[in-house]
N, C-alpha and C positions, 0 to 999 in steps of 0.2 A: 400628522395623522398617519396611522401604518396602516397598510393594505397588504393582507393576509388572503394569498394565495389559497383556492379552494382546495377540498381536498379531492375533487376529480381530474382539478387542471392542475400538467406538470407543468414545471417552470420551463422557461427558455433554457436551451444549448445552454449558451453562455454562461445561465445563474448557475444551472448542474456542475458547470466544469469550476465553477468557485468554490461553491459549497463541499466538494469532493477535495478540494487541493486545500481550503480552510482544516478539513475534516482530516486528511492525509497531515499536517502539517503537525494538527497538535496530536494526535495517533501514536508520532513518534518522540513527542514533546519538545519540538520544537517551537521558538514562538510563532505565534501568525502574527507576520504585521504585514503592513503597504509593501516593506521593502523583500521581505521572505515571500511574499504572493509575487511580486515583481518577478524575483528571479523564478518559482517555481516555474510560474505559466508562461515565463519571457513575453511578458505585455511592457509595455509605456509605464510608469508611475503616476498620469495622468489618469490612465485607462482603468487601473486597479482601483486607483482613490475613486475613482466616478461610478466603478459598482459596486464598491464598499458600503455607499453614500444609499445607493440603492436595496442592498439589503439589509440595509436597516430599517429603509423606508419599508419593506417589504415586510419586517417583522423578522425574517430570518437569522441575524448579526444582530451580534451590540460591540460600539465602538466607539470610543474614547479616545479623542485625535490625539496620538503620540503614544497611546496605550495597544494592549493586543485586541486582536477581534474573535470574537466567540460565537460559538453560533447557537441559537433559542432551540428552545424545547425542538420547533417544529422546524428552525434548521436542521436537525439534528435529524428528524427522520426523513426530510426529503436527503439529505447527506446516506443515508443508512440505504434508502431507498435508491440512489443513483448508483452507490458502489454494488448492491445486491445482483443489480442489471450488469454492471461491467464486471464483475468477477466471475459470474455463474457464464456473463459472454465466452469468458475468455477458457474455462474451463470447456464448453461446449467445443470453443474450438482443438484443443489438443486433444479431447478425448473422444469427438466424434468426428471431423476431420483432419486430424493429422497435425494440424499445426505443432512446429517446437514455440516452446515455453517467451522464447526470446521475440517472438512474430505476431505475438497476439496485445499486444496492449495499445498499438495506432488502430487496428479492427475495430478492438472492443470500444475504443475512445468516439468511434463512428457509431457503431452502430448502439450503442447505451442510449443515444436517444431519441431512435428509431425504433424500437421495437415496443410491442405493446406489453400490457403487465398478465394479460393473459398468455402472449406467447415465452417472457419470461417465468410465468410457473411452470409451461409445462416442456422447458427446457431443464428446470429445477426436476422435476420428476423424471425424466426421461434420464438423469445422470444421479439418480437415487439420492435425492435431496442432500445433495454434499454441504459440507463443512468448512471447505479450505480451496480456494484455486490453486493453478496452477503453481505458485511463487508461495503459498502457505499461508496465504492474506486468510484472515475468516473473512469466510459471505455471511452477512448478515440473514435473518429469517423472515419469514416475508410478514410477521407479526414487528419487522423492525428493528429485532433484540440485534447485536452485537455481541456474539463472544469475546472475551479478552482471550489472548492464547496465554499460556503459563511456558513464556517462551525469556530468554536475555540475551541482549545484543553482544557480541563479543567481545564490545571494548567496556562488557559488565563482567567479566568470567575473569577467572583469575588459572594461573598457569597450574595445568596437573588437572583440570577440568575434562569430562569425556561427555560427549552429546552425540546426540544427534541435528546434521543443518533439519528445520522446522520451518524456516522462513527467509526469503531473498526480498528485500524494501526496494532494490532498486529497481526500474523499468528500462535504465539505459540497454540495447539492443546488444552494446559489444561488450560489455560489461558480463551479461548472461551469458554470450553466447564463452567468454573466456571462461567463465563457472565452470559451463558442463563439459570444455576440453581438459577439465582439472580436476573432474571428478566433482566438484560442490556443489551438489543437488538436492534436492528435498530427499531426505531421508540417512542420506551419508556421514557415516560415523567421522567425527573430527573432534581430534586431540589439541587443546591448546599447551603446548609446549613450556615456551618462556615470552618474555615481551623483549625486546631486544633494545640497551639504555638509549636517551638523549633523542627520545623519540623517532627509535628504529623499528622496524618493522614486529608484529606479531607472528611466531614462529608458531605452526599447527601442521598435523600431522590427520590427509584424510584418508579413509578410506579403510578394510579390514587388517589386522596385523593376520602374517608378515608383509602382508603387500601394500599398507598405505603409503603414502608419498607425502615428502615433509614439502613446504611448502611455503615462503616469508611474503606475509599480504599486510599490503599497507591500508593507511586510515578509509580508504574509499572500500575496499572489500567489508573490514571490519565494521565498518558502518554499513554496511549491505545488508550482512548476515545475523539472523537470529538462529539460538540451537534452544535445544529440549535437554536440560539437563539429566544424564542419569542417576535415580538415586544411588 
């Protein structure tokens, strides 16, 4: 029998930080299984499978042992719901105190499920019901919806391609903070050049001519970055 979470009661920490890394995982099409939620959230294989088990029980997930896990209608919006709280957090913070981009995502991971859903509108309102956080993630609306961005990852673009960066996937801290000593920030014009053979690096060139900077980023950037194509 499954036991369907009310809709006044949010779930436990723990369910939120699954359903958000389930929800992350296939986001970027990758599969969810035991072993991609393992290394995501660096738990036990024990640990995962035992709340896997749970939100099924819960209603949340469906999951077919050896198969991916997916998450139900109403995973779907407590998923939409958790990220709404940590992205409008994290925005809050660079934009009303100071935080850089690279400092806010252990905060927001605290406090997304501490805060109430009255104080997250009207942190929503006070920051003129944005769009996008800091890293270009859409925040969902507080009706739920998710926008898709009409964004492609770099290792989708093909050389002779001009964008704009639109989005950074990753959260790692040094990672970011190497971005923005490189100029590769939300908004910055970048060139993809050539790919370089036998699986060498991607040659891109960021920044305005004549002052952009070439630049050769291997598969961890190029997996990072999403851009906005120019027509």
């Amino acid at each position: 029998m499954k036991v369907m979470p009310s809709e006044t009661e949010r779930p436990s920490p723990s369910v939120e930080d699954y359903l958000r890394a389930i929800y992350g995982l296939s986001e970027r099409g990758e599969p969810v299984t035991n072993a991609t939620l393992t290394a995501r959230l660096g738990l036990s294989p024990s640990s995962v499978s035992g709340m896997i088990n749970k939100l099924d029980q819960l209603g949340l997930v469906t999951h077919v042992r050896y198969r991916s896990v997916e998450l139900t209608t109403e995973g779907r919006r407590l998923a939409h719901s958790v990220l709404r709280r940590h992205r409008l957090i994290e925005l809050f913070l660079v934009e009303e105190l100071d935080y850089s981009w690279d400092a806010v995502h252990i905060e927001a991971d605290a406090l997304e499920h501490a805060v109430s859903d009255e104080l997250v509108e009207h942190i929503s309102a006070k920051l003129g019901n944005p769009t996008i956080d800091p890293h270009g993630d859409p925040i969902p609306t507080a009706d739920g919806l998710l926008p898709v961005p009409k964004t492609l990852q770099l290792d989708q673009i093909e050389p002779g391609t001009i964008g704009t960066i639109a989005r950074v996937w990753d959260t790692d801290s040094e990672l970011l903070r190497y971005l923005t000593e490189h100029g590769m920030t939300l908004g910055a014009r970048i060139e993809i050049v050539e790919r370089k053979p036998f699986g060498g690096p991607l040659v891109v060139r960021v920044g305005e001519p004549p002052h952009a900077e070439t630049h050769f980023v291997g598969d961890e950037i190029v997996a990072a970055l999403s851009i906005s194509v120019q027509n």
